[in-house]
C-alpha positions as CSV (number, residue, x, y, z in Angstrom):
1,X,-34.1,-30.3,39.1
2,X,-32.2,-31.5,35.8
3,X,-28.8,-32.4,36.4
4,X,-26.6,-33.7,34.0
5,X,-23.1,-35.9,35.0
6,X,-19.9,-36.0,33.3
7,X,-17.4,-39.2,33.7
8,X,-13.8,-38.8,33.3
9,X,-11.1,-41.5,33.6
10,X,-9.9,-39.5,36.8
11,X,-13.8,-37.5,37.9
12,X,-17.1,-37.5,38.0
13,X,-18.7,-34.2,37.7
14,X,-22.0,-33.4,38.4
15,X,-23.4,-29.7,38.0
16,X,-27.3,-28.5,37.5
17,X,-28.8,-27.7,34.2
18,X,-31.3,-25.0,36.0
19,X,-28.6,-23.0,37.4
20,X,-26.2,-23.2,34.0
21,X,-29.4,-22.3,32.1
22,X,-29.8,-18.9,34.3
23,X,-25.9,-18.3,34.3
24,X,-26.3,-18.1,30.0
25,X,-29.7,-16.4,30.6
26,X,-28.1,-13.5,32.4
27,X,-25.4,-13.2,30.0
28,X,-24.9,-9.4,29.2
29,X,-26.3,-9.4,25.6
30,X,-24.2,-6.8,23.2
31,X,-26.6,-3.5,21.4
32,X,-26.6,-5.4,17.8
33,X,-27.2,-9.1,20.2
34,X,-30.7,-10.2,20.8
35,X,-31.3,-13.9,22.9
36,X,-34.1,-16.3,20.3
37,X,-37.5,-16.6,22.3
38,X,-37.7,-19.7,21.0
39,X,-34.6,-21.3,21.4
40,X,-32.3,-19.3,24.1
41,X,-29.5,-18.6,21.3
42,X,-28.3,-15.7,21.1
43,X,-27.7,-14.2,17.6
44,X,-26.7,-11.3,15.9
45,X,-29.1,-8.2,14.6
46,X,-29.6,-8.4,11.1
47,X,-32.3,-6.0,10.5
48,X,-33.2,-2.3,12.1
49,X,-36.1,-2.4,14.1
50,X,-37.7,-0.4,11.1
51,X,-37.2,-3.0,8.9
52,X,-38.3,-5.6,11.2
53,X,-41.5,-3.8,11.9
54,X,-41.9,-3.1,8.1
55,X,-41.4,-7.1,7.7
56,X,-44.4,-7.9,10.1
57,X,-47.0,-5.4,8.7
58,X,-46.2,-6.9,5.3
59,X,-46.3,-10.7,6.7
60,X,-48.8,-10.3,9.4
61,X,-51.0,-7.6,8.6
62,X,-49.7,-5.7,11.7
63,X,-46.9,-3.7,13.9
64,X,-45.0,-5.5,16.1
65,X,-46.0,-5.6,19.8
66,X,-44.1,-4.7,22.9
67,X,-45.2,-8.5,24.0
68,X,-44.3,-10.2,20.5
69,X,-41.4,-12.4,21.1
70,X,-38.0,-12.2,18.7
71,X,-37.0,-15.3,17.1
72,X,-34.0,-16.6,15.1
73,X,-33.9,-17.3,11.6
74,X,-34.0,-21.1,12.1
75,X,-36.6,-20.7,14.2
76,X,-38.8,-18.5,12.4
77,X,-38.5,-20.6,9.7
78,X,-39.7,-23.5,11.4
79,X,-42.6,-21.7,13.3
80,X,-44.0,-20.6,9.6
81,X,-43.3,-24.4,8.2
82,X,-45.6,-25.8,11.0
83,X,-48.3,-22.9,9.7
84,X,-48.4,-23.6,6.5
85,X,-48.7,-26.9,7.3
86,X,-51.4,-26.5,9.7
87,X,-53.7,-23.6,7.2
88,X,-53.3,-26.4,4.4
């Protein structure tokens, strides 16, 4: 179990990371919210699924599938740095 503490002057304050970590996992995402696969943030749409399928046949050769994952930006970006790195 990871548990973090927090010292005040006047408290101590213990609390567990797991259950905080399922608390913001539960979190009623909004329609034009997804949550980052990669890093638990949650972020706003910024593409239609068209486009975003569109963008994956014209990066990866393929369609999107129902067990791809949706990153951020951020970490897209760094998922295809460590690729390009890796292919060279």
């Amino acid at each position: 179990m990871d548990c973090d503490v927090i010292a005040g002057r006047e408290f101590i304050f213990a609390y567990n990371m797991d259950k905080i970590t399922d608390m913001k996992k539960n979190k009623r995402l909004k329609d034009n919210e997804f949550r980052c696969d990669e890093c638990d943030g949650i972020f706003e749409l910024g593409q239609s699924d068209e486009d975003a399928a569109q963008e994956c046949l014209e990066n990866f050769g393929r369609k999107p599938q129902p067990t791809d994952g949706i990153v951020c930006d951020d970490c897209y970006n760094k998922i295809m740095g460590k690729i390009k790195i890796t292919n060279n």
